[in-house]
Steps between C-alpha positions, in 0.01 A plus 500: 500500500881588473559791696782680712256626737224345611377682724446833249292266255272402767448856594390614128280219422377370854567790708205463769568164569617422897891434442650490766367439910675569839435510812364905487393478125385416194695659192351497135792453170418849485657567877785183452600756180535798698668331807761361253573848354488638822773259637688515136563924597676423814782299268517778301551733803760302621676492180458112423556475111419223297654124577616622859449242738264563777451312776164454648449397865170342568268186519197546333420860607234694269811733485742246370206437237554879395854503529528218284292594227656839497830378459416297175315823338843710555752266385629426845568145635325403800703219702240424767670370863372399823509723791825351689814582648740728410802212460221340292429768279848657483574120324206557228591825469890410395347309207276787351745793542861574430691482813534833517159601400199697676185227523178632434257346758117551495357391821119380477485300769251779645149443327400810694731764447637591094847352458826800464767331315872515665804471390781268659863612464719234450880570483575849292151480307681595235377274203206378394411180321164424298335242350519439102269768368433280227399167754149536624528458889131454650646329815815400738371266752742281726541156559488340838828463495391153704809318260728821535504842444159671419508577080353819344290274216444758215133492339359744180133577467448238224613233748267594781222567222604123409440361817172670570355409117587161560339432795216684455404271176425256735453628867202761449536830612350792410221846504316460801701260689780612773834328571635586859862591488606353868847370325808759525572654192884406586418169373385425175188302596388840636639692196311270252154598690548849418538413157236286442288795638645749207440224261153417565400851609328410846542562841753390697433604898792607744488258787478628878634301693152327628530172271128418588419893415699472218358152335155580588416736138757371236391246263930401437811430732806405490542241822690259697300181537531573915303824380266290323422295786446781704245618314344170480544409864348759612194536278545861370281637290698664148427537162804287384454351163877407401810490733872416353652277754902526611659174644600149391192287682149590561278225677239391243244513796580920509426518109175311580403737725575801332280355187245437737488878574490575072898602530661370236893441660780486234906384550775667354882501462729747371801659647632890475730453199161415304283767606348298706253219377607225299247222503150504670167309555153472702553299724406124456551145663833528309748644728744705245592848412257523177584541106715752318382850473498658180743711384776261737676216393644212785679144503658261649843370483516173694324674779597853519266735401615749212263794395511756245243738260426856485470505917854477540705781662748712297760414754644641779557854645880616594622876564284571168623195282224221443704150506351179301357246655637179551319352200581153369409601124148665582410328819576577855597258766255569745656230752131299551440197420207358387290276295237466239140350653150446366642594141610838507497632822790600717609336841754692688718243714673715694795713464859363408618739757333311780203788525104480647241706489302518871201725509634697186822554633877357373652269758823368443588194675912598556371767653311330764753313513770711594292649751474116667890447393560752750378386828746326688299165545457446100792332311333571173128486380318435148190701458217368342141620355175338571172541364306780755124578416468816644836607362582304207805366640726535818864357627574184709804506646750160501816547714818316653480651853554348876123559561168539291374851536181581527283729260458740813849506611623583148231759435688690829852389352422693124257774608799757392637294227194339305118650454252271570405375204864394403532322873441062482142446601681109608835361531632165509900368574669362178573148525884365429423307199458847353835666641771270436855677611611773199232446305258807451139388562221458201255718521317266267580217739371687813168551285516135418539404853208753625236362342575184568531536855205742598166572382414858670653696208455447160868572332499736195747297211 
């Protein structure tokens, strides 16, 4: 089915069917229809005209759902943004308006209350910049920013309908099952649920806030292997049938167990610039990130991982210009490296930017190493990741310092500076075969040396 609106074909030719369920209710395509147009009037109250960008504030709030959808019926473009500071969003906010322009902001961060757009002077107000009318804008969602400033990546409906398709040849999804949307629709692994759920014309559930409330009913998720675990560990009873994993390991014993329990666990890997998923599999005793996807293409140039295909985003957002990406003929450096395994599958080695994923989330190992740069007893410290079963992988910590610290005296030392998650769960002192005088230290060296020289921690290559 090619269609601009999803949701207004469901609600013609399936318009009883459950749509959409939150925490209060249940809403038909029927009631998703007349929420949308609902939400769609209070643009045109405020004067929003077509290819205006709007920003929405939110997570994955029923009412970011609406707002959302409304803004794609009326021609608006929707850049969706985390709650944060105002330094924070003053900085996305210089890259989607004209300095001296008013921002629109939608706030939907409230699920309970209906969102009142506001406007944000900025300077004089006395321009105002929009998108191409002729460029189809279904999204602006921002990088991390984790290698530099956050980028507005620019997607069109045919992109995110490209994703979804593809996927959805070969990860089942469809009438009568439910995918939980727990992801933020800031990042595109949340974004991509919602479309998926236009595409296939099911139900996608708001989550609460209760994870074992909110896994207990839906038959798909989108999870973090420590998620997974959870649910295993603990024995709940749900009616998973098919969860798409985030992260770069997941213990072959977890997959086991989720089998055991009929829940069929898939990997993934994509990246915002791609609309999110790339490659993907069921999980098997193959540890990799799965095949192509339809619709995407992806290689390898020594070991850097290129993609391309219909998936890939128009560019990126500034003051109402969309600038190319970085494109080495078609393909985009994506900065990963990886290899080919078992065929045709995909293993992701790690980033070339010295990046691992822990429990879902990016850790960079400069920064954790700044943060131990900084104490007065470290000279200088290499940060390295180790396989973790409950978390896929965490940090170990090899320094130059007067004194080996001690996991508990460092946890004090970084409480402001580091979460948890990013802190060394060990550290060891670097030995002076590895710091001759003037001569920066291998990181590949100090990995070298690690697993030679313990056998607690399994180092990640």
């Amino acid at each position: 089915m090619v269609s601009s609106h999803f949701w207004e074909h469901w609600a013609q030719f399936a318009p009883n069917h459950i749509a959409l369920i939150t925490p209060q209710h249940q809403l038909t395509w029927v009631d998703v229809k007349q929420q949308v147009d609902q939400y769609r009037q209070l643009l045109i109250d405020n004067a929003i005209t077509q290819g205006q960008v709007v920003c929405l504030i939110g997570r994955a709030e029923e009412t970011l759902v609406f707002a959302y959808l409304a803004c794609l019926t009326h021609g608006a473009v929707p850049a969706i943004i985390a709650e944060q500071s105002s330094e924070l969003l003053e900085a996305k906010l210089s890259s989607l308006y004209l300095e001296d322009e008013r921002a629109v902001v939608w706030d939907c961060s409230n699920s309970t209350l209906t969102p009142s757009l506001c406007f944000l002077s900025r300077g004089t107000a006395s321009r105002q910049s929009l998108a191409p009318t002729n460029v189809d804008i279904a999204s602006i969602i921002f990088t991390s920013g984790s290698t530099g400033c956050p980028k507005a990546v620019v997607h069109g409906r045919e992109q995110h309908i490209a994703s979804a398709s593809g996927l959805l040849e070969r990860f089942h999804f469809g009438v009568g099952d439910c995918w939980l949307l727990s992801l933020p629709m800031y990042h595109v692994s949340g974004l991509g649920i919602v479309w998926r759920w236009l595409q296939a014309g099911a139900t996608l559930k708001i989550a609460s806030g209760d994870f074992c409330k909110d896994i207990s009913d839906v038959s798909h998720a989108s999870l973090v292997s420590t998620q997974l675990k959870r649910i295993v560990d603990n024995q709940w009873q749900t009616k998973l049938v098919r969860v798409l994993l985030g992260g770069s390991h997941i213990p072959l014993s977890l997959i086991q167990q989720a089998k055991a329990r009929q829940i069929d666990a898939w990997m993934g890997y994509g990246m915002t610039e791609t609309a999110s998923t790339v490659t993907a599999k069921s999980v098997d005793e193959w540890p990799s990130s799965g095949h192509i996807l339809p619709r995407r293409e992806l290689k390898l140039s020594g070991n850097r991982i290129f993609v391309s295909g219909e998936t890939l985003a128009k560019g990126y957002y500034w003051q109402g210009q969309i600038l190319p990406l970085a494109l080495e003929g078609q393909w985009l450096d994506t900065r990963d490296l990886g290899e080919w395994v078992n065929g045709d599958e995909l293993r992701v080695v790690g980033r070339a930017d010295n990046l691992f994923i822990s429990g879902g989330e990016n850790v960079h190992c400069e920064e954790v190493e700044a943060a131990l740069n900084a104490q007065p007893m470290i000279t200088q410290s290499i940060v390295v990741a180790v396989e973790d079963e409950e978390y896929g992988a965490r940090c170990v910590a090899v320094v130059q310092s007067t004194a080996l610290p001690t996991v508990s005296e460092q946890r004090r030392k970084l409480a402001d500076s580091l979460p948890r998650f990013k802190q060394p769960i060990a550290y060891f002192l670097l030995p002076e075969s590895l710091s001759p005088s003037g001569i920066k230290v291998s990181r590949a060296e100090v990995k070298k040396w690690l697993s030679q020289h313990q056998s607690n921690y399994v180092v990640i290559s």
